[in-house]
C-alpha positions in Angstrom: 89.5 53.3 85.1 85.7 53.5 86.1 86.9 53.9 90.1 89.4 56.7 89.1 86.3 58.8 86.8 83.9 58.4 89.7 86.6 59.7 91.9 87.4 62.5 89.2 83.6 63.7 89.0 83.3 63.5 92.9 85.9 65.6 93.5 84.5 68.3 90.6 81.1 67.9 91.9 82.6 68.6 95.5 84.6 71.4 94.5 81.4 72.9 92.6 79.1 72.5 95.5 82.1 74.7 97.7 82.2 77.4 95.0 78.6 78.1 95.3 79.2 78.5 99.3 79.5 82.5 100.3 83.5 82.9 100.3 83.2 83.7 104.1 81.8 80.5 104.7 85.0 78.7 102.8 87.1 77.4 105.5 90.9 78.4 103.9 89.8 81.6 102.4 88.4 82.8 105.7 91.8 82.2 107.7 93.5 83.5 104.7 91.4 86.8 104.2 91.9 87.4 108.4 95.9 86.9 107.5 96.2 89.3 105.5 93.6 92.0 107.4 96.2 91.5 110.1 98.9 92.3 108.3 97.8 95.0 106.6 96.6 97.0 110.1 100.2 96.6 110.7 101.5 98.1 107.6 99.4 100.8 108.2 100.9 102.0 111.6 104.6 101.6 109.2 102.6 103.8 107.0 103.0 106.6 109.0 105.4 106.0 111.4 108.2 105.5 108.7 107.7 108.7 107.2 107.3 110.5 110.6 110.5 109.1 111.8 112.7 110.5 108.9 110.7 114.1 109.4 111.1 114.3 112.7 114.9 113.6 112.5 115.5 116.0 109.4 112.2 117.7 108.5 112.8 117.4 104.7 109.8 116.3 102.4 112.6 115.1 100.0 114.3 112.7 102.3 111.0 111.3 103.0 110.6 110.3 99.2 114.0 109.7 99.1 113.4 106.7 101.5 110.0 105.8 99.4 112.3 105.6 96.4 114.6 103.1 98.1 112.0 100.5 99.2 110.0 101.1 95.4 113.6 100.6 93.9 114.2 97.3 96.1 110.7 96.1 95.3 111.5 96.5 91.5 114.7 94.7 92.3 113.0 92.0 94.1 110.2 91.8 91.0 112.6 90.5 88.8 113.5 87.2 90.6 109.9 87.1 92.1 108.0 85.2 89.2 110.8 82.5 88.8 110.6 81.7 92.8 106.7 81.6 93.1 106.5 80.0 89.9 108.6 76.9 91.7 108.5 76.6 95.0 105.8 75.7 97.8 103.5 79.0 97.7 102.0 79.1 101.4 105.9 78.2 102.9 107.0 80.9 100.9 104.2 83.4 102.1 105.0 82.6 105.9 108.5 83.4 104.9 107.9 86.2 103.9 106.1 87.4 106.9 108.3 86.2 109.3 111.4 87.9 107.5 109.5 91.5 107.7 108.4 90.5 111.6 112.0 90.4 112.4 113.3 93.0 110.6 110.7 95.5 111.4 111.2 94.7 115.2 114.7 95.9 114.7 113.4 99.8 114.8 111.9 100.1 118.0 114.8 97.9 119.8 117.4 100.2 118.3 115.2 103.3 118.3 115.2 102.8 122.9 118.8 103.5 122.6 119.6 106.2 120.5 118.0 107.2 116.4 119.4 106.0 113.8 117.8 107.0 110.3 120.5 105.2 108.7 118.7 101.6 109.5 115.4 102.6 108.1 116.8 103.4 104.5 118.4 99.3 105.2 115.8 98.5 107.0 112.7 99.5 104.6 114.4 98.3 101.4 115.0 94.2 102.1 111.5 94.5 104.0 109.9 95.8 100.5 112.3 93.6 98.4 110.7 90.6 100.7 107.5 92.2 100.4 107.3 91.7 96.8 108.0 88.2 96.8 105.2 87.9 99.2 102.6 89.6 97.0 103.9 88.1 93.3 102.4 85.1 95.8 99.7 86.2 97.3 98.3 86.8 93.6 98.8 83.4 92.5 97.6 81.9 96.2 94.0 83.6 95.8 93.6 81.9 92.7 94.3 78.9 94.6 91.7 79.4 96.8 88.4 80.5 95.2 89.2 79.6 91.0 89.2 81.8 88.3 85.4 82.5 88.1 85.1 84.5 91.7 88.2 86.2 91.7 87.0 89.5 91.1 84.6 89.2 94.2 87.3 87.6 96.4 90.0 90.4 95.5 87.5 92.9 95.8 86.8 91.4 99.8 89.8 91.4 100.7 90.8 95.1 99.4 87.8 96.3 101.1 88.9 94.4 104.8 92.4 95.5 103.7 91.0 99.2 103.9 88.9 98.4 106.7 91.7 97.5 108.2 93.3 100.8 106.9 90.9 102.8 108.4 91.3 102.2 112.4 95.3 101.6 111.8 96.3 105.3 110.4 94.2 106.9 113.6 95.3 104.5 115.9 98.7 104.6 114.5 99.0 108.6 115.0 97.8 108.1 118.4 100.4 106.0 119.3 103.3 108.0 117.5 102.1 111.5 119.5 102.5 109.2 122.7 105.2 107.3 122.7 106.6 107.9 119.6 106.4 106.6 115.8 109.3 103.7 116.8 106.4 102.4 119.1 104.0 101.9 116.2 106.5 99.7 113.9 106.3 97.4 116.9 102.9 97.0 116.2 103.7 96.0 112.5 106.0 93.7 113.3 103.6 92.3 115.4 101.1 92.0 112.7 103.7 89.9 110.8 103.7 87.1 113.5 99.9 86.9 113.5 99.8 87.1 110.2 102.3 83.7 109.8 100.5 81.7 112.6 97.2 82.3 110.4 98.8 81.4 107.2 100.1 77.8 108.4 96.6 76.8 108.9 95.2 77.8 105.0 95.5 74.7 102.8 95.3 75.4 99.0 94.2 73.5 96.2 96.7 71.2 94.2 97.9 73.1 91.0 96.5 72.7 87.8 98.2 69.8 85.7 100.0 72.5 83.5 101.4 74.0 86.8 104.8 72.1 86.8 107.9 74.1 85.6 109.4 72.1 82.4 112.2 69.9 82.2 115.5 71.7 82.8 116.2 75.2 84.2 116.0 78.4 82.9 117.4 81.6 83.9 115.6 84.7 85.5 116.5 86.6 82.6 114.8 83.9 80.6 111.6 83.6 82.8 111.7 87.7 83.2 111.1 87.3 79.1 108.7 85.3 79.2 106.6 87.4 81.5 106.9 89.8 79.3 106.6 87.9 75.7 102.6 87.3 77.5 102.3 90.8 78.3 103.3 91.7 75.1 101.6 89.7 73.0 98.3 90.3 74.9 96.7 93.9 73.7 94.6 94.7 76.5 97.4 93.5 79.5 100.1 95.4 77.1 98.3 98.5 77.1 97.7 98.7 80.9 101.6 97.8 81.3 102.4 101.0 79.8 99.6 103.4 81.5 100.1 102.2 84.6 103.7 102.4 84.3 103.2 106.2 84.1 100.5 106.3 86.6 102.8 104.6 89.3 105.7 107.2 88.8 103.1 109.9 89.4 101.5 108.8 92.4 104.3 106.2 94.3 105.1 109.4 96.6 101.9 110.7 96.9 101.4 109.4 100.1 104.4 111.2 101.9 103.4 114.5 99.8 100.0 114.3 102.1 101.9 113.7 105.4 104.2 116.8 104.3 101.0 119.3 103.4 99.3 118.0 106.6 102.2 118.8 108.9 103.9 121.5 107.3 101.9 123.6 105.2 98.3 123.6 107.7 100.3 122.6 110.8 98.7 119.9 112.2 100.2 117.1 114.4 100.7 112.9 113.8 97.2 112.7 115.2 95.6 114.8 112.3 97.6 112.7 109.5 96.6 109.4 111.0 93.1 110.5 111.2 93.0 111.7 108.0 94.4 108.9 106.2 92.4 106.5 108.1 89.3 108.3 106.7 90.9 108.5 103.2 91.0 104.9 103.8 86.6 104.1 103.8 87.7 105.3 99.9 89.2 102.2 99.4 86.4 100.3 101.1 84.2 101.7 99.2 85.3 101.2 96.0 86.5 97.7 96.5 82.9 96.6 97.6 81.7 98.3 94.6 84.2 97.0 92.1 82.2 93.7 91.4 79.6 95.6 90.6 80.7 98.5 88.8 82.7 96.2 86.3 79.7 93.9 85.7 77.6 96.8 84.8 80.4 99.1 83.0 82.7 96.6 81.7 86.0 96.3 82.3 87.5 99.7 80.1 84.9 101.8 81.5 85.5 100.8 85.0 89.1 101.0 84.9 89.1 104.2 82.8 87.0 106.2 84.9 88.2 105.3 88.4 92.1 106.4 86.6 90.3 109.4 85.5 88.7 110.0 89.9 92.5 108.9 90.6 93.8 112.2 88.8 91.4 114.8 89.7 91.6 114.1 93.5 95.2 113.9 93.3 95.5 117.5 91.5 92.9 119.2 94.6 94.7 117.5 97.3 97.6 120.0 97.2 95.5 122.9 96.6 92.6 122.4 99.5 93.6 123.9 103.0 91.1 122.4 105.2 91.3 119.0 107.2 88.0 117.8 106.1 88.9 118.1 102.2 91.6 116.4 102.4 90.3 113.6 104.0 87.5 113.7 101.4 90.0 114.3 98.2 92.4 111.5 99.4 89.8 108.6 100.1 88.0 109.6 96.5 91.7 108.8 94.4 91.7 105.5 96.9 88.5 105.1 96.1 89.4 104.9 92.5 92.9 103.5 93.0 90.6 99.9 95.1 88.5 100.2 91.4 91.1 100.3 89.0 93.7 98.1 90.9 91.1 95.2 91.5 90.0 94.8 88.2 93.1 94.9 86.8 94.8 92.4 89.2 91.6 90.1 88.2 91.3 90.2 84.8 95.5 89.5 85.1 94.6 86.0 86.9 91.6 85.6 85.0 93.7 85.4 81.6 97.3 84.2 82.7 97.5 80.2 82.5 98.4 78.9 85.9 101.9 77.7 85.2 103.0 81.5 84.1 100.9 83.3 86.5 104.0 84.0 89.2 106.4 85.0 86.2 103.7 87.3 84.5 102.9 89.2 87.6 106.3 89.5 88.4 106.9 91.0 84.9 103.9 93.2 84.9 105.1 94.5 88.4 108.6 95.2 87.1 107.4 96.9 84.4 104.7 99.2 86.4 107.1 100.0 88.9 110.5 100.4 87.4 110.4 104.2 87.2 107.9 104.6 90.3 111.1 105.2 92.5 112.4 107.9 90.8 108.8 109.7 90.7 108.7 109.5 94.2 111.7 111.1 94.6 110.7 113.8 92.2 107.3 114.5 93.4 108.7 115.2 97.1 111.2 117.2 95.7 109.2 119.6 93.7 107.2 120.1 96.5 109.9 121.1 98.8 111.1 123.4 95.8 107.9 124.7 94.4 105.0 123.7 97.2 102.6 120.7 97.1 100.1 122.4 95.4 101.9 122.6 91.8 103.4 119.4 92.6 100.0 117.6 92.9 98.0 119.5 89.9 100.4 118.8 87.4 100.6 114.8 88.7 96.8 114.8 89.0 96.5 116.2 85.8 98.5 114.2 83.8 97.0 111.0 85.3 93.9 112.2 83.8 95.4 112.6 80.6 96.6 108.7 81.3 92.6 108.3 81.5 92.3 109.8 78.1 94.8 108.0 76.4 93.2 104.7 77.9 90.0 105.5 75.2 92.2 105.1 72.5 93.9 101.7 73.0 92.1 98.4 73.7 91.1 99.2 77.3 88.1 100.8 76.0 86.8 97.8 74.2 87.4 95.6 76.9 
């Protein structure tokens, strides 16, 4: 019994000496913050290249939100089962998976793509890779935990947002580079590619044995019965409970916002894949910034004041961004709502691992995504079509301005007490 304390406070006083280290200088969060800097450069060349494929091939707005809607509605899909998987299986296998399931399916669209288009296999394509894709982040949330404890994860999710973006900020330019030369197929390649680095990274990150309430309980229960109790938590917990349901209308008014920018860049000022990379690249120092900041910010603000005000940025440069005409502003509009999206989304995602017991944290997440998300599909599809119907500029105030109100109604729930 004495050997077995000693060895007990050893291995706390070892793992207290390593969470006073810097996080770069932790051995496993290091390879796993690279990881996922990798991957993310790759996802931004699909990005773009996704949506330029489907314009180039049929020059509808709507069809490109139509093909947002798919992967959003396979993601929700995917959400439900996510939880009940993550929650019971080996977390870093499942996250290398993952990657090497996208690697393989996103190398599909160039290979085909040499021979002859086919926009058919991006709306298959996209779906099971953003299906996967959610399995892969309902993980990644409960893996970061893992790595640093509960007490640092709002620095460690705000460093890797703001490498994330980093890594957003050179792949968008680099991206529409590569699309105006050889062609958008050319740049999936590259994600692809970023899959494979991102796997051979990943097998080398060991995490930390789960807490001794992180074992499923005796006998099996359903998805619909983990799905519930995902949602019992979320439910039962004011402050998580009130950001279900505000972000739940924040997501179906921004999901296509991305694709409404492409579409005002190329067709209403004219400018070419260059331009849109560039511009989203730059949009992307937003996220940088806010994501270094967000430690900060929440310390001195709290928690509802943080989130509510970067909701509140989120809204206002969503309702200018269809309404300026000039490159520069729309560089400058979309990297202020990313800006508040890396504030808003970080704290958050913490303060969701900070209060979820380790044993729930895969179904809660995958509850709380399924719940944000379920209607974000069809808001895709309806923001692209009203601004085919009715121009991007009415399309993106009246989004925009409704998120604002979002912000608003935030002051009158818990958020603001938080």
């Amino acid at each position: 019994m004495g050997r077995e304390t000693r060895k007990g406070n050893g291995r706390r006083a070892g793992e207290a000496h390593e969470n006073t280290q810097p996080l770069w200088r932790q051995r496993d969060f290091t390879v796993f913050w690279g990881a996922q800097t990798l991957s993310v450069l790759g996802d931004s060349f699909a990005l773009i290249a996704l949506p330029l494929l489907v314009l180039e091939a049929t020059g509808s707005v709507a069809r490109m939100g139509l093909l947002t809607a798919a992967g959003g509605a396979a993601a929700v899909l995917a959400a439900v089962f996510a939880g009940t998987v993550v929650d019971r299986v080996d977390r870093r296998r499942l996250l290398i998976a993952c990657d090497l399931v996208r690697m393989a399916l996103y190398g599909l669209i160039p290979l085909v793509w040499t021979f002859r288009p086919h926009t058919w296999l991006l709306y298959t394509v996209l779906p099971v890779c953003e299906a996967v894709g959610m399995f892969f982040s309902v993980g990644y949330v409960t893996v970061v935990r893992g790595l640093v404890g509960t007490g640092r994860l709002t620095e460690a999710n705000g460093l890797l947002n703001a490498t994330a973006a980093a890594a957003g900020v050179l792949g968008p330019p680099c991206a529409g580079l590569v699309a105006a030369w050889t062609g958008p197929a050319a740049a999936i390649a590259v994600d692809a590619a970023s899959f494979a680095a991102s796997a051979a990274c990943l097998r080398w990150v060991r995490l930390r044995a789960r807490a001794g309430d992180d074992t499923p309980a005796p006998g099996r229960s359903t998805v619909r019965q983990d799905l519930r109790t995902g949602v019992a938590f979320l439910y039962r917990h004011p402050l998580l409970r009130s950001l279900t349901v505000l972000l739940f209308g924040f997501s179906f008014l921004t999901l296509g916002l991305n694709d409404l920018v492409i579409y005002h860049l190329k067709h209403d000022l004219g400018h070419d894949d260059g331009t849109v990379g560039t511009v989203l690249g730059a949009g992307a120092l937003g996220t940088i910034a806010g994501s270094l900041l967000v430690a900060r910010i929440r310390r001195l603000l709290g928690f509802g004041t943080a989130w509510t005000g970067a909701t509140a940025l989120c809204g206002l440069a969503c309702a200018g961004l269809g309404w300026v005409r000039t490159v520069p502003a729309v560089a400058v509009l979309a990297a202020a709502f990313l800006a508040g999206v890396g504030i808003a989304g970080t704290c958050s995602m913490s303060l969701r691992q900070e209060v979820t017991p380790e044993h729930l944290l895969g179904r809660v997440t995958s509850a709380y995504w399924t719940l944000q998300y379920s209607a974000a599909p069809a808001g895709a599809a309806l923001l692209t079509w009203a601004a085919e119907h009715w121009g991007t500029t009415p399309a993106a105030l009246t989004a925009g301005a409704t998120c604002v109100l979002l912000a608003v109604t935030a002051l009158t729930t818990p958020i603001r007490r938080a």
